[in-house]
N, C-alpha and C positions, 0 to 999 in steps of 0.2 A: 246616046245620053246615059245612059244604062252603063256605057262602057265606062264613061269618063267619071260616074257618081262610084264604079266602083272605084277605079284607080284613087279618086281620090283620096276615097275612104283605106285604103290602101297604105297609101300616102302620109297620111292622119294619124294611122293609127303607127305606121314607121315610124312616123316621128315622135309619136308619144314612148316609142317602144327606146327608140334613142334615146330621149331624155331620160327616160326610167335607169338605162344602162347607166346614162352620165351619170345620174344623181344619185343612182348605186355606188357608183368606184368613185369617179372624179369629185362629184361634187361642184355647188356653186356657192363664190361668194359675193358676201352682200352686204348695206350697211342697212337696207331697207326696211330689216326686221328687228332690228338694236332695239328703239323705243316701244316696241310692243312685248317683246322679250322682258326688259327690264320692267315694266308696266306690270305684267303677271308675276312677276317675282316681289316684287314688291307690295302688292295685293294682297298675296300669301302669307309673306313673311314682311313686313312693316322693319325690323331691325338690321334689316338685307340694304346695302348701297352699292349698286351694281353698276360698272363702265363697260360696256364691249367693243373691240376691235374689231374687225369684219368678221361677219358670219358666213362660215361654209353650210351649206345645204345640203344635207345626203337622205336617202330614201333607206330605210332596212327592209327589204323587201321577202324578208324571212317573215318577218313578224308585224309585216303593213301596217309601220311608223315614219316618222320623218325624224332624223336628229339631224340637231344645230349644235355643231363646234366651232372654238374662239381659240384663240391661242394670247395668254398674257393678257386676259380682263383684269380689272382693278375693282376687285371685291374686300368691302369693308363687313366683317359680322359685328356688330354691337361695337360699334366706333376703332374692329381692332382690326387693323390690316393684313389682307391671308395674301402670302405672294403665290396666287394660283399661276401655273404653268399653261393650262390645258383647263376648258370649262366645253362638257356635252352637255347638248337637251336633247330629250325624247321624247316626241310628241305623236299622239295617238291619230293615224291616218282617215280612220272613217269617221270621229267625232268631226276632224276637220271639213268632212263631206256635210254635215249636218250644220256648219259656222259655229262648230263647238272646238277649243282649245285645250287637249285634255294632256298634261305632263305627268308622263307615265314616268319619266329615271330623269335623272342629273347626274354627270359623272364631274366628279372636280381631281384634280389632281394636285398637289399643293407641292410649292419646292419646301427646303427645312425651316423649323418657324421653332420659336423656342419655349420650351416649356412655363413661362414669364409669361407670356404668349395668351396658351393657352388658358391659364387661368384666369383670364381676366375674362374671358370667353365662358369659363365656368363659373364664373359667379354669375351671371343672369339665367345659369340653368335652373330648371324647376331641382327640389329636393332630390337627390337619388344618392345611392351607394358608390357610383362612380364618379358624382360629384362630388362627394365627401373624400373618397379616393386622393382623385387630383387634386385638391386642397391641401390634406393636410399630410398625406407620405409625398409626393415627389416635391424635389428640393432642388432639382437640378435637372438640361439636358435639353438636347433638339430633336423634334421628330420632324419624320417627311412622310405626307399622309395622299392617300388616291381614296376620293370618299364615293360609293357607287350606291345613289339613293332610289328604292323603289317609291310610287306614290299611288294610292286612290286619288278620286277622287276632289278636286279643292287644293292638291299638296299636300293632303294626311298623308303623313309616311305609313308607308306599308311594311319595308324590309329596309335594310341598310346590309354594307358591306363595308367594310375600312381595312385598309390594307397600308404596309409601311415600313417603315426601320425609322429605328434609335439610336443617337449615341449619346453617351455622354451622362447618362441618365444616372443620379442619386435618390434613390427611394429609398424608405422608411417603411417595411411590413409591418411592424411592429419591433419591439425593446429585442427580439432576440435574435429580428432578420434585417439586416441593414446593405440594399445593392450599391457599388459605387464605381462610375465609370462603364456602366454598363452599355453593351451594344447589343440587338437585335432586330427580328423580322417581326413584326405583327400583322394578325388578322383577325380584326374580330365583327361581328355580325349580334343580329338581336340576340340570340340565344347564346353564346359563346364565344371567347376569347381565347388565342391560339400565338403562344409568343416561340420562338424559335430561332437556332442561331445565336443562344445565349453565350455571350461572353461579357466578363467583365472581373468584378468582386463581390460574393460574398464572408461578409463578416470577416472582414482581409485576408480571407484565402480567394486567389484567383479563379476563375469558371473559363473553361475554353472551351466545353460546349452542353447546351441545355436546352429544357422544352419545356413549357408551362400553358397547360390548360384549362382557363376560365368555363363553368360552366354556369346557369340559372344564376345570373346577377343581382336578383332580390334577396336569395341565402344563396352565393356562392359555393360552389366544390372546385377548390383549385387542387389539381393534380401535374404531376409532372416530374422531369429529375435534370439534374445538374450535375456536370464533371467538372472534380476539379482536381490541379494540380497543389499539392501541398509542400512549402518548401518554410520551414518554420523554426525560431530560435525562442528562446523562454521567453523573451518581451512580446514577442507577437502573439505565441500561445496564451501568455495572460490577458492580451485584452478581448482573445477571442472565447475563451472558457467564463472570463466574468468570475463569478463569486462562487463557481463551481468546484475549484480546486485550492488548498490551504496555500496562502503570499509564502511562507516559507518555502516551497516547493518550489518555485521559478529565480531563487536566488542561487539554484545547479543550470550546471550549462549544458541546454537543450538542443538537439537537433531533431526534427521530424520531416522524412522527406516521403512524398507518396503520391498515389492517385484516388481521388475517390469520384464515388456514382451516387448522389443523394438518390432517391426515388421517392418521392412524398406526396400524399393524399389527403388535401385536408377541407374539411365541412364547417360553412359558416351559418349562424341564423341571421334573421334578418336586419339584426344591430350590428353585422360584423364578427359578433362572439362567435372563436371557434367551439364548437359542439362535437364534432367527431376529429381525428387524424392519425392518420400512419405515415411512419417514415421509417425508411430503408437506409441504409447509409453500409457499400460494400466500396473496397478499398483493399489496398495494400502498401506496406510502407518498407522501403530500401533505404537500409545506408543510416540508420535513423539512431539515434545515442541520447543516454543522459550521463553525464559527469558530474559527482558526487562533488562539492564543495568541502564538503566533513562527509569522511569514511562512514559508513554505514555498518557498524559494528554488529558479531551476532555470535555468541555461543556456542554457535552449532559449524562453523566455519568461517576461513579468513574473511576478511574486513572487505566490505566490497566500495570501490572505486569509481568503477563504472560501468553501465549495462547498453551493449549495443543489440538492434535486431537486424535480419537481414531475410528478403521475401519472406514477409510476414501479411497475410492475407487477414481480414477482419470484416465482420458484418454486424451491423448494430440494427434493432428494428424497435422503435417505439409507438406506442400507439396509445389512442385517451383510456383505456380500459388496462393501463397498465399492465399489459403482455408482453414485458420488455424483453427484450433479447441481447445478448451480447457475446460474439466467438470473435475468436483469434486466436490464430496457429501461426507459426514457423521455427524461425532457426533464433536466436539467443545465444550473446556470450558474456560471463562475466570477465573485468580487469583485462583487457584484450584479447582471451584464452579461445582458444576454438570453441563453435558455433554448436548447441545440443537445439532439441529439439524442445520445443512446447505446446502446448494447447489448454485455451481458459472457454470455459460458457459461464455465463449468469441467464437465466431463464428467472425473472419478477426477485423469488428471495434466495436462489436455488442455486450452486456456484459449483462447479466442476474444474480439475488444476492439475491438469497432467504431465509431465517434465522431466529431464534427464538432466545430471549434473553430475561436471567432472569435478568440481571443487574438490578439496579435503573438508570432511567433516569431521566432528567428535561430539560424540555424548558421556561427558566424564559420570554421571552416573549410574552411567552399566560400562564404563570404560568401554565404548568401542571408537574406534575409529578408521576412516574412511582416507585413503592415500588420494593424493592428486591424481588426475586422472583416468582415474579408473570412474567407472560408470554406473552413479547410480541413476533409480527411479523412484518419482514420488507421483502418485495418483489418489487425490481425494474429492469427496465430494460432501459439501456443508452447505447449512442453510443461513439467513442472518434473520432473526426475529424479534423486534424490540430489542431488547441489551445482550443477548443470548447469542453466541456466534456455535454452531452443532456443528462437531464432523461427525459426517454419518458414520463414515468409510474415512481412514488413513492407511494407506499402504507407501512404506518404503521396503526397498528390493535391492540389494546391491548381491549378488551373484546368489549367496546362500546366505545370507544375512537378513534378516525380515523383522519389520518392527509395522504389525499389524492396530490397529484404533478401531474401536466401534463405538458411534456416540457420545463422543469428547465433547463435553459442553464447557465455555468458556464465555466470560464474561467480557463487552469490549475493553474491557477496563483491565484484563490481562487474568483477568481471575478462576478460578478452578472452578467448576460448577458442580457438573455429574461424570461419568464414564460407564457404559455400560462392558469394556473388557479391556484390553491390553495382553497381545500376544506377539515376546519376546525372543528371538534366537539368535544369537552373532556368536562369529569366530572369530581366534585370533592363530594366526598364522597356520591353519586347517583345525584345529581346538576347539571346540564347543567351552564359550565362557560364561554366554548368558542361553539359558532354557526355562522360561517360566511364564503364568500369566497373571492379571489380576482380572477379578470378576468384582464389579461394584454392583451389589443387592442390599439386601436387607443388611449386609456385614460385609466390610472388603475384604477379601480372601485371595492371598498370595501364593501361590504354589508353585512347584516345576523343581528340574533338576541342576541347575546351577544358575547363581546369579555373582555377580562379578562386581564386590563392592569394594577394589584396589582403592578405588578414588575417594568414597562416600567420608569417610571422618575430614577429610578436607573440605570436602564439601558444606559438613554440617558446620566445620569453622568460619566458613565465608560471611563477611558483613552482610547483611537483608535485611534492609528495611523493609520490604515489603512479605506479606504472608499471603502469597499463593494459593494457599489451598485452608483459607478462612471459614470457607462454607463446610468443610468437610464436619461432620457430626456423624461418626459411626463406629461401631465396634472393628476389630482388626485381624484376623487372623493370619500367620503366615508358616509354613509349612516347606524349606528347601533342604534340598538334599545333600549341595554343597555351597558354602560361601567362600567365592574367595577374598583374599585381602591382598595389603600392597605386600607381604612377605609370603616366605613360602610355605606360612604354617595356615591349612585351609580349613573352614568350619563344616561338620559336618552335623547331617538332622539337627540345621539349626529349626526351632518352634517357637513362635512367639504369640502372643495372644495379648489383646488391649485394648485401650477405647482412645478416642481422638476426637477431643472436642475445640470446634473453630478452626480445625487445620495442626493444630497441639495435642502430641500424647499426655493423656491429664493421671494415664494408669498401662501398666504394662506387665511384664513376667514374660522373661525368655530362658533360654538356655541352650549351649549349643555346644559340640565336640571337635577339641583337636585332637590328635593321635596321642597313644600313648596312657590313656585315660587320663586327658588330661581337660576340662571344663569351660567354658563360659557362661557369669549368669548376668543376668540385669534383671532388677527389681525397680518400676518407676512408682508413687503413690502420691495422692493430693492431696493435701489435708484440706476438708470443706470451710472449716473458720476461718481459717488464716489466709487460705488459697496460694499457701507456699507447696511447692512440690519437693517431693524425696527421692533422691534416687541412688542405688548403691550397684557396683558395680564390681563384679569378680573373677580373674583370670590366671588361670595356674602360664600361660603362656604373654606376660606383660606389653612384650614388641608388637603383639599383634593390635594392639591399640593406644601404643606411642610412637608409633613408626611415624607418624606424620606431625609429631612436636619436634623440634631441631633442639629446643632445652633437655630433651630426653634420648638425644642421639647418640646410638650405642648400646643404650639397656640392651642384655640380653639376658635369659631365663629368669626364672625369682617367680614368684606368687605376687599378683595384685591386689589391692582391695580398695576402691574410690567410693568417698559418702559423698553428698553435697545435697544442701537444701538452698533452694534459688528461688525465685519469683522472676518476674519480666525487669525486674531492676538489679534486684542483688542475687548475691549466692557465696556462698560459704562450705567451702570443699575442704576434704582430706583426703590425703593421697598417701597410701604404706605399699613401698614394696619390700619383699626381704628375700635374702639368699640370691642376690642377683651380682651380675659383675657388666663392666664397662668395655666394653671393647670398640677398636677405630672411630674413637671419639675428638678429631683435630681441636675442637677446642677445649675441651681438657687437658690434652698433648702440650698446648700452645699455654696454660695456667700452669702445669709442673714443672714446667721447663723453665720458665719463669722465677716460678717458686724456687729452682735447684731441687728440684725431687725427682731427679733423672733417671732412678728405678725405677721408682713408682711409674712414671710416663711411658720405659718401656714395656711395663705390662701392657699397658691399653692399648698400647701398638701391638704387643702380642697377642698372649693367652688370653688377655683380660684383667681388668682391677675389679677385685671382689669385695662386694661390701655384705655386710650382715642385714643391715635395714635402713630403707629412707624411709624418713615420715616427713609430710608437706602438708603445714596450713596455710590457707592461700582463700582471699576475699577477691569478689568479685563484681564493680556497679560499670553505670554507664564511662566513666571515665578512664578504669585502668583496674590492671590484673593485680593485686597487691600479695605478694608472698610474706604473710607476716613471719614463717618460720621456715626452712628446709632446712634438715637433719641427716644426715650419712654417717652410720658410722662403719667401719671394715675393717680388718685384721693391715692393713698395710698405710687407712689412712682415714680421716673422718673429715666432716665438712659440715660448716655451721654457714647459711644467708639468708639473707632477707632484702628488701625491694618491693620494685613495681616495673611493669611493662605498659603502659600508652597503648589505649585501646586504638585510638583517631590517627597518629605516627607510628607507631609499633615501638619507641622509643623505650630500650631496655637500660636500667638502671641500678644493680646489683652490689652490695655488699659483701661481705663473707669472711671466714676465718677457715685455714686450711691448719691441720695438725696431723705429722706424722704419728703411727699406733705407735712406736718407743717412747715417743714425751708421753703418751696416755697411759700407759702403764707405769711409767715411772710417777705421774702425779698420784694414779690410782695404789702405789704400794707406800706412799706417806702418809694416807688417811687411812688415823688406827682403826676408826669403828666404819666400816660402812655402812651407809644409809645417814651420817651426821651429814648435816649441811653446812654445820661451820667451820670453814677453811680459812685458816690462818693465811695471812698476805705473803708470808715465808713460801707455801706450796709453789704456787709459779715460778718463782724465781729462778732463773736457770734454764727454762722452758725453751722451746725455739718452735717456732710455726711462723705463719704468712697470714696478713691480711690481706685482700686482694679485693678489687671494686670493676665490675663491666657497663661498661657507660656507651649508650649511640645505638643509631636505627640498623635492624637488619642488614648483614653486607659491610658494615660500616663500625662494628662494638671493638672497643680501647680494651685492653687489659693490663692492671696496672697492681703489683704487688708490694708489700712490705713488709721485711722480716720482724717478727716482735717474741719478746722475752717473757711474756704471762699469758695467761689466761682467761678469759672474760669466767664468770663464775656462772654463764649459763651453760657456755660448753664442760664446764667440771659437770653443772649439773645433769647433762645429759648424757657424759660418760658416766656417771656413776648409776643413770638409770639402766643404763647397757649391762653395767657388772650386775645389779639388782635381777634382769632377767634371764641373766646368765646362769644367776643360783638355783 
């Protein structure tokens, strides 16, 4: 008996041990337990309408449960139809020992279902951020979701797990992050959100691969980072910059081609509002060009065209405490020209600009200049504060050539501020031209051993409307040892001393040496009522400060002396030279020749036409240079004109009367008394000289003459004042 109670039990328990194995691996199905399944799900959750196909039976004999899987139930959430693939139950083994039914997980697995979908699924959700979420950013897109629910007690969820991919997907971060067509992996769980396999668009630059980390869904930290490829032309870059960069700028044709790494960290509070973030954005850009529509013109060298880069690395980092960052380095080339190097930072106001350039440059007021290709360098580093742009540091460098800045301040508005020095040195073909510096203190003070002002009177001729250096209000001192000019007469211990009010000398006093004990002074003064200024000007050496008139082409030696009193509107000048003569003057050449005074002409081709004295009054407003009188007179021939020159055209329009010295002597031995002014109509007669008129712009002036038989009684009068100074 004994034997056969054990076998049975033997028996019994084999068999239970077999079923356990089955309903471990195999499993059983059933339809037996559909109505009672649906029954508790329904109890729990009332908005749940649940159909099931057969049920498999399996034992987890890890974790002494029973789960029940379906395959293809017909499950409605809140009247919206979820295409489930796969539905688990997990039911707790020893409650069942007790005739207690306790669901510990549900796994569901869903095929794709569309974002339409969902949202009608979240609107019966209670309030949350993720409801707000799915609302009002996604616009687009299907997901496929495997949902792995834990439970207490009743169906109180305990934990979740959701897991999945996306395609298709258009979200709305907000105004400045916009995804479209996006594809990825999701998993997200109560505490965190975890998206990966990011591909898709942002902000029309493509993503081909990315990772976003949801963390605390009440206030959000989403962190993470995105690759993208950047392949971009001026239309696309303006809708992705926005109101960032000036519309005229994207009417040049843009290329930007690259790769970039966002890396971004950002903290939300509980409305949403971000509160904290950083972001990283590393990158490099190949191949990448802008093409200037209109030349881009500049002073300092040729016209530029177009600027291409080529491996050019760049990292930008912004963060809510405004710790901004901004580097980029590589290869740059202007108008197709081979590739120099560069590198820029900005750190918040703080800007670093260091570069090599083959262009030609020139700075016509120290006359230097810089040959193509040859190599210079420019490294500075300035700050931007309110209207105020400082360079702390300016250094250019081209072999021995240095043009040193310290604390150049400038206005954005182009304007001179302050300088705390400026230190000067360039060559011309191994020649020391410029050696000097300035020091801005209490008084600007100029000093050094050469400075090179070939160029400067052309310079101070150039139209300017604008006044550069308006702020300036300070006294002036300057102190060099040599100046040079455009000829080859050079200044030396030139000294000058002044004051400078608004960016204008308002008072001055110089004086300075050419060879031979031979002078220059200049005397400037203001008159405080009137607020006209005065200024006179004196040079035993004339060419060194008409070299740069083409009406004065040819002066050589004679004594100078210039008055003029002017304001910002008018001026009213005299000009005396005397004991000077004319030499390789073509448009002189080009009036004698004319005239038939073919001696005379060949002087100026040779030796020189020698005159005793010109005297020029000459008015000056906004409109035109008015010569009311110029006066020559010389042993071989005299000259009487008047006119005007076109400030706006340069449109020269000149009168005159040309008289050989033999008619002037011959009128001068018929008048018995000298010093009478009245000349009988008889004197001229017999007479012969030319009138002559130059008419038309620069490049472009007629000359046109006619022989005449008298006299105008102003030129008697002004030979006669000749012979008067003569006695």
């Amino acid at each position: 008996m004994k034997k056969v109670i054990s076998n049975l039990i033997i028996i019994v328990f084999s068999l239970i041990l077999l079923a356990l194995i089955f309903l471990s691996t195999k499993g059983y199905e059933t339809k037996g337990l559909n109505s009672f399944i649906i029954k508790k799900v329904v109890e729990a959750k009332p908005n749940i309408k649940l159909e099931l196909n057969k049920v498999k039976i399996r034992i987890d004999l890890k974790k002494f449960r029973i789960f029940l899987s379906t395959n293809k139930p017909i499950l409605e959430l809140d009247k919206v139809n979820l295409p489930v693939s796969e539905l688990r139950v997990y039911i707790g083994l020893i409650p069942i020992l007790k005739s207690e039914v306790v669901f510990e997980r549900i796994f569901v697995s869903l095929d794709e279902i569309k974002f339409a979908e969902v949202k009608k699924i979240a609107l019966r959700m209670k309030p949350s951020n993720l409801k707000s979420f799915v609302l009002k950013n996604i616009k687009n897109g299907k997901i496929k979701t495997n949902l792995d629910l834990n439970f207490e007690k009743d169906l109180k969820l305990k934990n979740y797990n959701i897991d999945g991919y996306i395609n298709n997907l258009d979200v709305n971060l907000n105004k400045k992050f916009n995804f479209k067509r996006t594809k990825l992996i999701y998993s997200v769980n109560k505490n965190s959100l975890l998206l990966s396999s990011i591909s898709g668009e942002l902000n029309n630059i493509p993503i081909y691969n990315g990772e976003i980390e949801v963390e605390n869904f009440k206030a959000p930290n989403i962190k993470g980072y995105l690759n993208k490829k950047i392949n971009l032309n001026e239309k696309k870059l303006k809708k992705i910059t926005s109101n960032l960069i000036e519309e005229k700028f994207f009417l040049n044709n843009i290329i930007l081609k690259g790769d970039l790494k966002n890396i971004f960290d950002l903290k939300f509070d509980e409305t949403l509002k971000v509160k904290d973030f950083n972001l990283k954005i590393n990158g490099n850009l190949i191949d990448s060009s802008i093409k200037f529509i209109s030349k881009i013109n500049s002073n300092f060298t040729n016209s530029i065209s177009n600027v291409n880069t080529d491996k050019s690395n760049f990292e930008i980092q912004i963060n809510s405490k405004k710790e901004n960052l901004f580097l980029i380095n590589g290869n740059y080339s202007l108008n197709n020209k081979k590739f120099q190097k560069y590198s820029f930072k900005n750190n918040k106001n703080n800007y670093s600009l260091n570069f090599d350039i083959s262009e030609p440059m020139k700075l016509d007021i120290i006359n230097y200049l810089k040959k193509d290709k040859i190599i210079a360098n420019i490294n500075t580093n300035f700050s931007v504060k309110e209207k105020i742009i400082n360079f702390k540091n300016f250094l250019y460098k081209e072999n021995e050539n240095v043009i040193a800045v310290k604390n150049l301040k400038i206005t954005k508005k182009n304007k001179f501020n302050s300088i705390k020095s400026l230190n000067v040195k360039t060559l011309i073909n191994g020649k020391i031209n410029n050696d000097f510096k300035i020091l801005f203190d209490n008084k600007i003070t100029i000093k050094g051993n050469n400075y090179d002002a070939s160029n400067l009177l052309n310079l101070i001729e150039q139209k300017n409307t604008q006044n550069t250096f308006k702020n300036i209000n300070k006294e002036i001192s300057i102190n060099l040892l040599n100046v040079e000019t455009e000829l080859k007469h050079k200044i030396k211990n030139f000294n000058l001393i002044g004051k400078i009010h608004k960016g204008k000398f308002i008072k001055l006093s110089s004086k300075g040496e050419f060879s031979n004990n031979k002078y220059l002074d200049l005397l400037l003064s203001k008159d405080v009522d009137s607020g006209n200024k005065y200024l006179e000007v004196y040079s035993d050496i004339p060419q060194a400060l008409l070299s740069n008139y083409s009406f004065f082409k040819g002066v050589n030696s004679g004594k100078l002396l210039f008055t003029s009193t002017f304001n910002d509107d008018f001026s009213k000048s005299k000009l005396v030279i005397e004991n000077f003569k004319v030499k390789n003057a073509p448009g002189l050449v080009k009036l004698l020749s004319l005239a038939d005074f073919g001696g005379v002409a060949d002087l100026v081709s040779g030796e020189g036409l020698s005159f005793d004295t010109l005297d020029m009054t000459l008015e000056k407003n906004k409109k035109e240079l008015n010569i009311k009188e110029l006066y020559a007179i010389g042993p071989s021939i005299s000259v009487l004109v008047d006119g005007y020159i076109a400030n706006d055209t340069g449109l020269v329009s000149l009168r005159g009367t040309m008289v050989p010295a033999k008619e002037i002597n011959k009128l001068i031995s018929k008048i018995p008394l000298i010093g009478e002014i009245l000349i009988p109509k008889e004197v001229g007669e017999g007479l012969f000289g030319v009138s002559f008129k130059l008419k038309g712009k620069p490049g472009n002036i007629k000359t046109s003459v006619n022989p005449i038989k008298t006299i105008t009684p102003r030129f008697i009068t002004k030979a006669l004042e000749k012979v008067k100074k003569a006695k």
